[in-house]
C-alpha positions as CSV (number, residue, x, y, z in Angstrom):
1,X,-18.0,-22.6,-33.2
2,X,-16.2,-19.1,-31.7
3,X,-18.4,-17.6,-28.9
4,X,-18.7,-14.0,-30.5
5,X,-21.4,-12.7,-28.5
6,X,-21.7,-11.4,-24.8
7,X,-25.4,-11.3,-24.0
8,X,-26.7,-9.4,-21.1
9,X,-30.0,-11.3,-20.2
10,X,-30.7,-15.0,-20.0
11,X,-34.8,-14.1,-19.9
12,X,-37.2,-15.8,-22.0
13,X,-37.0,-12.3,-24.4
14,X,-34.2,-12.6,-25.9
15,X,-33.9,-16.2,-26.1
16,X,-37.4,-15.9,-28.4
17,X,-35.3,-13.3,-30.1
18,X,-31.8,-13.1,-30.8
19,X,-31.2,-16.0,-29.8
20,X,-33.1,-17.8,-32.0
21,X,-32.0,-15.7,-35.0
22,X,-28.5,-16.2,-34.1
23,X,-29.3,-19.9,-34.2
24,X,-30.8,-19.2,-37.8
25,X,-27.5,-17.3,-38.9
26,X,-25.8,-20.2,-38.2
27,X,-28.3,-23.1,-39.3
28,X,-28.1,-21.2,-43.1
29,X,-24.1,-21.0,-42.9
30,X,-24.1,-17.1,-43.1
31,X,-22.8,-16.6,-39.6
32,X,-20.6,-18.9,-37.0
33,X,-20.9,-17.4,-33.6
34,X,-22.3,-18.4,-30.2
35,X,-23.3,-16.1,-27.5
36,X,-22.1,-15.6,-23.3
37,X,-24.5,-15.0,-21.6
38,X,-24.1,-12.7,-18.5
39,X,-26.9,-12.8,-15.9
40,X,-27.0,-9.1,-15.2
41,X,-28.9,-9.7,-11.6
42,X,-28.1,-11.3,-8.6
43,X,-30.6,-13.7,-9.4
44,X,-31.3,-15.5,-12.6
45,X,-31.3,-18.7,-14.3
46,X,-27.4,-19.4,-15.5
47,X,-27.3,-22.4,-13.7
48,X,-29.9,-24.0,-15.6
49,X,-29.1,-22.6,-18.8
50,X,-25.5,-23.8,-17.9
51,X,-27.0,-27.7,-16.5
52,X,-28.5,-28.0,-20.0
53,X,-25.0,-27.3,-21.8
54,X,-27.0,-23.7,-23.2
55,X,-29.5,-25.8,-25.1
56,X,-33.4,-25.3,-24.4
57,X,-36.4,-25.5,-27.3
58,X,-38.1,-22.4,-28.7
59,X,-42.1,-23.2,-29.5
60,X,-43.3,-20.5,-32.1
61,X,-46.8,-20.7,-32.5
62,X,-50.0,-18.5,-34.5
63,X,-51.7,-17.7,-37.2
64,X,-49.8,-16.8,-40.3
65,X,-50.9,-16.0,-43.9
66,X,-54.1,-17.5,-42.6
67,X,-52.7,-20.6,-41.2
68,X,-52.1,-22.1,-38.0
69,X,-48.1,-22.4,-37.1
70,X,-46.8,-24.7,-34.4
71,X,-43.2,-24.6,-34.7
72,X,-40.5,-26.3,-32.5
73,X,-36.8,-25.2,-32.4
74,X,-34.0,-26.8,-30.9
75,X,-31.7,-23.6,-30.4
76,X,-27.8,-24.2,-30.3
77,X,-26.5,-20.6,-30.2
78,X,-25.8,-20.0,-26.4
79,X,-22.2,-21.4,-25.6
80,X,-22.4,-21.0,-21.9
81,X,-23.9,-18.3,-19.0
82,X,-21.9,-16.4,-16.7
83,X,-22.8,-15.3,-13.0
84,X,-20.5,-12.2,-12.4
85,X,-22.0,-12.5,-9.2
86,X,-20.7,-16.0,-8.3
87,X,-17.2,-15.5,-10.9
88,X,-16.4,-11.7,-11.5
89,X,-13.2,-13.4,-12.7
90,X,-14.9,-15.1,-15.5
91,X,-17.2,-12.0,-16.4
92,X,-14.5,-10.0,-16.5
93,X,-12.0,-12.9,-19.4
94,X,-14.8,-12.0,-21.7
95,X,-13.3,-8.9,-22.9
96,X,-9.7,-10.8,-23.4
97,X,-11.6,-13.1,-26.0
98,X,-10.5,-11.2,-29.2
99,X,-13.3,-12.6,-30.9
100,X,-16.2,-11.1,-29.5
101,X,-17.4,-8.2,-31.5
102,X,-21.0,-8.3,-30.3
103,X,-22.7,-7.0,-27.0
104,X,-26.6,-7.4,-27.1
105,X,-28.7,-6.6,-24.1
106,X,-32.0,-6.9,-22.5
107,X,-32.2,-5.6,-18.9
108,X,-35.8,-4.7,-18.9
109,X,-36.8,-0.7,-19.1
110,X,-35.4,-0.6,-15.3
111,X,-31.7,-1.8,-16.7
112,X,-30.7,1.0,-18.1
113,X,-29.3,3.5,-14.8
114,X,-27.0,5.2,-13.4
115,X,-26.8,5.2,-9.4
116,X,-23.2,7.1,-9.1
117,X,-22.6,4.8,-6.0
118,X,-20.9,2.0,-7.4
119,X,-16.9,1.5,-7.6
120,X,-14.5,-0.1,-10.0
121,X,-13.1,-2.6,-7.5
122,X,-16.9,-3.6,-6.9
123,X,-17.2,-7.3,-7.9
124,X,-19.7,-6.7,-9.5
125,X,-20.6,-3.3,-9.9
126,X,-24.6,-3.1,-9.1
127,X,-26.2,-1.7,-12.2
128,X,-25.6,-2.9,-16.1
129,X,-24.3,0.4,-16.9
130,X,-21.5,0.2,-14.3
131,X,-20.8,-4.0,-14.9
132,X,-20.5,-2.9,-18.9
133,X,-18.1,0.2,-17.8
134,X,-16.0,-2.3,-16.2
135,X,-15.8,-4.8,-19.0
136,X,-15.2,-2.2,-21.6
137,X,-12.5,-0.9,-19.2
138,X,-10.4,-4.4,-19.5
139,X,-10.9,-4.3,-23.1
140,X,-9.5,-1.5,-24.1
141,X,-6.4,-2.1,-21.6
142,X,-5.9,-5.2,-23.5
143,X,-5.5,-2.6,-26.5
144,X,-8.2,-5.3,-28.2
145,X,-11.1,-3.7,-30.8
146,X,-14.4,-2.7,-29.3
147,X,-17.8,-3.7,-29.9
148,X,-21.3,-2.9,-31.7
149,X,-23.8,-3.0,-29.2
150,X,-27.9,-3.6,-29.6
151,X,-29.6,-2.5,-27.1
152,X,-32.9,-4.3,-26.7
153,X,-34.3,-2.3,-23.7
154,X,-37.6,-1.2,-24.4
155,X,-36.7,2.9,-23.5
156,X,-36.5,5.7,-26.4
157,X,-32.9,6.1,-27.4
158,X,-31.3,3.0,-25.5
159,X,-28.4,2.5,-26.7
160,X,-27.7,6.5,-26.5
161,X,-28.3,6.5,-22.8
162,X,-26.2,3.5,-22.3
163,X,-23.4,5.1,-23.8
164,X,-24.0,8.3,-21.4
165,X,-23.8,6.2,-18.4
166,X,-20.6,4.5,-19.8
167,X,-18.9,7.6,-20.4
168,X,-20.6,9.2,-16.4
169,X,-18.9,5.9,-15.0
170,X,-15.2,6.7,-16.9
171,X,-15.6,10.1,-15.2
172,X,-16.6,8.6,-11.7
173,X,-14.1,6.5,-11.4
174,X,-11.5,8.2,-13.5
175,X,-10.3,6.0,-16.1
176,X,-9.1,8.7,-18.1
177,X,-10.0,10.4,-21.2
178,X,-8.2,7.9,-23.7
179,X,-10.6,5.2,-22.5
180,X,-13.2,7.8,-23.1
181,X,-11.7,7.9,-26.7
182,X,-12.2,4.8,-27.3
183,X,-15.6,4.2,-26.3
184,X,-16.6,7.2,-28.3
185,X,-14.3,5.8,-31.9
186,X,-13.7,1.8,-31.5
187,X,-17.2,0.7,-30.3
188,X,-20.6,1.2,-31.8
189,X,-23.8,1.7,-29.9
190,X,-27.1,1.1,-31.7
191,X,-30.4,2.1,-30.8
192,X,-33.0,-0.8,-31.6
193,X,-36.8,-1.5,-31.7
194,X,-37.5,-4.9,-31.0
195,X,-41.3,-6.6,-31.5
196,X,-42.1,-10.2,-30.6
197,X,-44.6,-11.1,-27.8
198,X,-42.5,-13.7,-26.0
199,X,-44.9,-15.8,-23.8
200,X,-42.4,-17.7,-21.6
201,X,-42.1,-21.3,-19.6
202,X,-45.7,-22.6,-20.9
203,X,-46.4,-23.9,-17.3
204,X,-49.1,-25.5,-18.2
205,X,-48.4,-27.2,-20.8
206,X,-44.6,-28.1,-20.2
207,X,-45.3,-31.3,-18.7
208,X,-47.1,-32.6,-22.1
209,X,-44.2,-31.0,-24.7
210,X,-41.5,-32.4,-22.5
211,X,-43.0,-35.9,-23.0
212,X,-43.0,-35.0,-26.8
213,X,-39.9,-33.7,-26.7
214,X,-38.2,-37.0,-24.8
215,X,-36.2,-34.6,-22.1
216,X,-36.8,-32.4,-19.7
217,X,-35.9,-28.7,-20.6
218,X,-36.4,-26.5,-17.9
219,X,-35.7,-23.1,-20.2
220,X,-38.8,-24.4,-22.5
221,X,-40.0,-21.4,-24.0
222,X,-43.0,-20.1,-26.3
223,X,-43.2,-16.8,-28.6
224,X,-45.9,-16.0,-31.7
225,X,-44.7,-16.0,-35.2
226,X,-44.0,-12.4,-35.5
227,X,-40.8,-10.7,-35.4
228,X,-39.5,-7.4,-35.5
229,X,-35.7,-5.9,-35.2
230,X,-35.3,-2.1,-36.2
231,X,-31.3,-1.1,-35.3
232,X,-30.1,1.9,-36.0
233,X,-26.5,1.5,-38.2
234,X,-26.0,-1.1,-40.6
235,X,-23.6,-4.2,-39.4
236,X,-25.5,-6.5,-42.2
237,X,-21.9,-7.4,-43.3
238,X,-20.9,-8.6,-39.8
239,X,-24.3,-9.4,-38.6
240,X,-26.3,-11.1,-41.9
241,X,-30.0,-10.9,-40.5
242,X,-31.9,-9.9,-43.5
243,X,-29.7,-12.2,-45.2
244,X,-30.8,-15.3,-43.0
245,X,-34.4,-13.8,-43.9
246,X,-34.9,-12.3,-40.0
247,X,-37.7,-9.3,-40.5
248,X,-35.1,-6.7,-39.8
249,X,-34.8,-3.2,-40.9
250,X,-31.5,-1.4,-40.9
251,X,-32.4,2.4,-40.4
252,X,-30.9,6.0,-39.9
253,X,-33.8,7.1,-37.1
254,X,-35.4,4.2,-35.3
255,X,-37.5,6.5,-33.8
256,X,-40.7,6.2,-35.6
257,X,-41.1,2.5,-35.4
258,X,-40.4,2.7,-31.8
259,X,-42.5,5.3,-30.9
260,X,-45.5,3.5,-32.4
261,X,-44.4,0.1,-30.8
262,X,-43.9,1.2,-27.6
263,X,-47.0,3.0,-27.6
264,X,-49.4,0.9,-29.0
265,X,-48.1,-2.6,-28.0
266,X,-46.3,-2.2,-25.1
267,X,-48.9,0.7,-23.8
268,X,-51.7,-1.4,-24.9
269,X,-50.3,-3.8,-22.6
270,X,-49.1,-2.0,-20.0
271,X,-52.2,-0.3,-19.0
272,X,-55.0,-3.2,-19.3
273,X,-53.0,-5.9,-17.5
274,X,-53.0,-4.5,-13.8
275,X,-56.4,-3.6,-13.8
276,X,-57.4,-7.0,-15.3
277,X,-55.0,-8.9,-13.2
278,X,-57.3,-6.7,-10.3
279,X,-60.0,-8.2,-12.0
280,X,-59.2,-11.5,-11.8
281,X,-57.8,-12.6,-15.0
282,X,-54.7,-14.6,-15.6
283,X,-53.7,-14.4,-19.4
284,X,-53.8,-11.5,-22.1
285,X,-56.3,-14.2,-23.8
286,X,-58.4,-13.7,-21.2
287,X,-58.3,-10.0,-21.5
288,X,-59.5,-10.6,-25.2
289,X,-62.0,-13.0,-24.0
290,X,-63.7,-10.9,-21.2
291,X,-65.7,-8.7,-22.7
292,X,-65.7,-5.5,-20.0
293,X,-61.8,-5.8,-20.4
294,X,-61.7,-6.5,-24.1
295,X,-63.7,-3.2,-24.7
296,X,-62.0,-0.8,-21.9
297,X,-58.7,-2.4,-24.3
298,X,-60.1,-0.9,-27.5
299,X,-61.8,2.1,-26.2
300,X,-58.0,2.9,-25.3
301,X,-56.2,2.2,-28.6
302,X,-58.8,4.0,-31.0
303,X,-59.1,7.1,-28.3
304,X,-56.5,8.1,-26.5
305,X,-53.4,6.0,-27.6
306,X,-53.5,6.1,-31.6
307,X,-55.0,9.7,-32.0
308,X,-52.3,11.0,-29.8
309,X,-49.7,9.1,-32.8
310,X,-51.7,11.2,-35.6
311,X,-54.1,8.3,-36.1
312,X,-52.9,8.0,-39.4
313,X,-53.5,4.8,-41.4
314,X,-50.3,2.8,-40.5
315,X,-51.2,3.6,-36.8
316,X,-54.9,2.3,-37.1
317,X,-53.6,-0.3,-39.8
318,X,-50.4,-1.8,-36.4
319,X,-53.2,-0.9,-33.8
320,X,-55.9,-3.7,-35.4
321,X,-52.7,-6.0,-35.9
322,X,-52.0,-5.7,-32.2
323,X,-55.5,-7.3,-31.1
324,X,-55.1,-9.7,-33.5
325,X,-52.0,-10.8,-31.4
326,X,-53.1,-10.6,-28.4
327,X,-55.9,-12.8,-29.3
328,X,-53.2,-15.8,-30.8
329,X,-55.3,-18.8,-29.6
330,X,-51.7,-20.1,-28.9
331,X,-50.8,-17.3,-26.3
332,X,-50.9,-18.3,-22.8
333,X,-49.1,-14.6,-21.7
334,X,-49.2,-14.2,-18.3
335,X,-50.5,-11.0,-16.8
336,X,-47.7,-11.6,-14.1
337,X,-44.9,-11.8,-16.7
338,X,-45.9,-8.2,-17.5
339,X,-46.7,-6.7,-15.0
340,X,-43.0,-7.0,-13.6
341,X,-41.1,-3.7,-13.1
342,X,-44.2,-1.7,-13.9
343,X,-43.6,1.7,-12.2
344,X,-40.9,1.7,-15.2
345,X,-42.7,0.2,-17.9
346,X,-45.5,3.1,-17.1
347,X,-43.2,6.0,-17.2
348,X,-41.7,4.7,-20.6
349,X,-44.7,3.2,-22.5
350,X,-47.9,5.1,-20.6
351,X,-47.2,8.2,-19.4
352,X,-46.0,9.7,-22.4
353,X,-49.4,9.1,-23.8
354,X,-50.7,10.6,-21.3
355,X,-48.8,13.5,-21.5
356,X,-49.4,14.1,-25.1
357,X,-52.8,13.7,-25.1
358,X,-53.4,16.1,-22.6
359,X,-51.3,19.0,-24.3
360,X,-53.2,18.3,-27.3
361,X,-56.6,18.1,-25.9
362,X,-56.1,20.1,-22.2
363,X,-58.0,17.4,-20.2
364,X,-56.4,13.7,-19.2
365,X,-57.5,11.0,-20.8
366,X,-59.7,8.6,-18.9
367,X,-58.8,5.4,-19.3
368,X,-54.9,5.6,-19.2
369,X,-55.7,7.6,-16.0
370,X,-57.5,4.8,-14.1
371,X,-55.2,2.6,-15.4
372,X,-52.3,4.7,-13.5
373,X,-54.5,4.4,-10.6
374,X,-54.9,0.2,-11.2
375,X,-51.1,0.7,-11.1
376,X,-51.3,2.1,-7.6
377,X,-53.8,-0.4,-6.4
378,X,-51.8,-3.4,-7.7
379,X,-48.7,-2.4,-6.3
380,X,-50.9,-2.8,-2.9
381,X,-51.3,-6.2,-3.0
382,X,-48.7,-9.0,-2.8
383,X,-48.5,-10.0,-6.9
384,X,-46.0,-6.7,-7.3
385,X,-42.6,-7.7,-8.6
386,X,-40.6,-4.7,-8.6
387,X,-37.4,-3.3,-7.1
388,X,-37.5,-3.7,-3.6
389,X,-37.9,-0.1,-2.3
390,X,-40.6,0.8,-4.8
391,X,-42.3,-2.4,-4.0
392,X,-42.2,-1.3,-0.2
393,X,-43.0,2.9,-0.7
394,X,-46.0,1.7,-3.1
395,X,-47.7,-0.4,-0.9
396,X,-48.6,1.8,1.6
397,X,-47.9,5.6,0.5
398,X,-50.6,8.0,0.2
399,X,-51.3,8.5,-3.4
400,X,-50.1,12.4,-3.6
401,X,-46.8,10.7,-2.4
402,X,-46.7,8.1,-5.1
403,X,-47.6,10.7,-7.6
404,X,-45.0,13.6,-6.6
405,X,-41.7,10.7,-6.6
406,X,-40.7,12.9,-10.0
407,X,-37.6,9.7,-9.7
408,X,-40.4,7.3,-10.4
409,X,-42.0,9.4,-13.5
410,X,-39.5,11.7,-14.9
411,X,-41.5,14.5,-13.2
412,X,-44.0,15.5,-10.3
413,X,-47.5,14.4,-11.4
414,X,-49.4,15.6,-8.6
415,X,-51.7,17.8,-11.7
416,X,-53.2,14.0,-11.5
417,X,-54.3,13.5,-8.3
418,X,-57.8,13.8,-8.5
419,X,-58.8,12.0,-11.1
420,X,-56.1,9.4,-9.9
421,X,-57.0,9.4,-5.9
422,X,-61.0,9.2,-7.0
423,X,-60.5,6.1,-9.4
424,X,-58.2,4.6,-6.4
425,X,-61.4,5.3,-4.1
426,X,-63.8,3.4,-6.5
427,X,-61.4,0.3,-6.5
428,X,-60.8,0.4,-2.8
429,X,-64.7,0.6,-2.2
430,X,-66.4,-1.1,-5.1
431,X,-63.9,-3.6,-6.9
432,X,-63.2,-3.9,-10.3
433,X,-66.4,-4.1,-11.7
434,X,-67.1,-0.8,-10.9
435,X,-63.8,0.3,-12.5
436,X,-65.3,-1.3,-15.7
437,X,-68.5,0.7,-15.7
438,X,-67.0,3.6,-15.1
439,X,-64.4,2.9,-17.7
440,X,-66.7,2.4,-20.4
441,X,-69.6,5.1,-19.9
């Protein structure tokens, strides 16, 4: 089978997700194409993916149509993995394979930059914008076709900002304007919305499936039943999703669905799982179990999140859907998992909420504040997993510092300091609980 695809992302994401419809493609005969995939960070998990020859088992499990789904899936569709960081050489013969005709990428909401710093010769280049720049570069000196790209990073307009830091990197480092040319006419860069809760290694369970399963399969991973790909374009002739029956929507604007997504999931996420994880909870089940946590949750969604969306009935209809997933008696999703990179998962899937509602209504609203200030007091402790000079400003700058890094937020928020700083106070002297009552008066 041709390897067709160069995938930016070995995570357990987009192994849940394109992946696994890749391997589904194939499996029905409507496609034949594996997938490269690059580990876009220094580190990452090629070498296992490459030990087990690419192969690893997909567990989808939840309640559909009213019944219980416990799925296993061998998945065939990765060839190999990559490590530009070990083999530039290697990373860079992808783009003399005239066969590929598909970049798909996943480099979390923090991916997607442009630092300006970075040269040509670099092996690698730092960021994913500058490693794609340079792949790009030796493909079109090959004089070979370009490539439709879906972008799977969870920022508005992805795939459009990728492109802009392509075309900033041709201009840094000069590789003239007919490379420009042909990053603007031969390749195709689609802005997508993707939905499935991907739950990871199952930890706790892996022991017991591994038995089932015979082998040991260190890139075991688990995902619920539902499935979502909006992309912008339509490549169904090249790329026969709907036709393999994946739940995917081929759109002119992918704007709507991602708005709503971002903000209801994703935000819905994003601001309950520091505060619970300060609270002493593990799981997102346990956040529907608990019932302080489970109603600060709710309180969220039907005031501040959906009536900033219009709170019309497809907004209530996704927002009652949502709890319904978080609550999969199947989903063990860690808080940790989540909470990684969260100064940028809060700018792109919080603070826009937060924003809105307060030029709509003229006051903040409450509990998406606090849960900026949970943000600040989780960064405090050890548990942070974030880039390593946020991780070291956050832990011990004032708060009117944290709030006025207008790099962190997209702009100085200092207008929140004392409703931030007081909330930070209440954690710092009474705990959690407190935060709780407070939270739901």
């Amino acid at each position: 089978m041709k390897e067709r695809i160069i995938q930016f992302g070995e995570g357990g994401f987009l192994r849940s997700f394109a992946d696994m419809f890749i391997n589904i493609m194939n499996e029905k005969g409507v496609f034949d194409g594996k997938a490269v995939v690059v580990q876009p960070i220094e580190k990452g998990l090629i070498d296992v993916l490459n030990a087990q020859h690419g192969v690893y088992h997909q567990y989808l499990r939840g309640v559909e149509n009213g019944k219980v789904v416990n799925q296993c899936t061998e998945v065939r569709s990765i060839s190999r993995g990559v490590n530009p960081y070990a083999d530039y050489r290697a990373y860079l013969d992808l783009a003399h394979n005239p066969d590929m005709r598909f970049i798909i990428s996943n480099t979390t909401e923090a991916g997607i930059e442009y630092l300006g710093t970075e040269k040509l010769t670099d092996a690698p280049p730092k960021s994913f914008p500058a490693k794609l720049t340079a792949l790009l570069f030796e493909r079109y000196k090959l004089g070979l076709p370009g490539f439709i790209l879906f972008c799977c990073e969870l920022i508005d307009h992805n795939a459009d900002l990728l492109k802009e830091y392509v075309l900033k990197y041709a201009d840094l480092w000069a590789l003239g304007d007919g490379f420009k040319s042909w990053i603007e006419t031969e390749n195709h860069f689609c802005n997508t919305l993707v939905d499935r809760i991907c739950t990871g290694y199952p930890k706790d369970e892996a022991e017991a499936l591994c038995r089932e399963l015979g082998c040991e399969d260190r890139l075991l991973n688990t995902a619920e039943i539902f499935h979502l790909w909006v992309i912008e374009g339509d490549f169904e002739d090249e790329f026969p999703l709907k036709k393999a029956g994946i739940n995917v929507i081929w759109t002119n604007d992918v704007a709507p669905y991602k708005k709503r997504k971002v903000r209801i999931l994703n935000g819905a996420h994003t601001s309950t799982v520091l505060a619970a994880r300060l609270y002493g909870l593990s799981t997102v089940k346990e956040c529907l179990d608990d019932k302080n946590v489970c109603m600060a949750l709710k309180k969220t969604l039907d005031e501040e999140i959906i009536p900033t969306l219009g709170s019309r009935g497809e907004d209530k209809t996704f927002g009652a859907a949502v709890l319904e997933r978080f609550a999969n008696p199947f989903v063990k999703h860690q808080l940790l998992s989540i909470a990684l990179n969260s100064v940028s998962k809060f700018r792109a899937r919080v603070l826009p909420t937060i924003l809105e509602y307060k030029e709509q209504t003229g006051r903040l609203p409450k509990l998406l504040t606090m849960s900026f200030a949970a943000l600040i007091e989780f960064y405090r402790t050890d548990e942070a997993n974030d880039g390593e000079e946020i991780v070291k400003f956050m832990k011990t700058a004032p708060v009117a510092d944290i709030l006025s890094r207008a790099d962190y937020w997209g702009e100085d928020l200092s207008f929140m300091l004392p409703e931030v700083d007081q909330t930070c106070t209440l954690i710092e002297r009474e705990g959690m609980s407190a935060y709780y009552r407070e939270a739901l008066k």
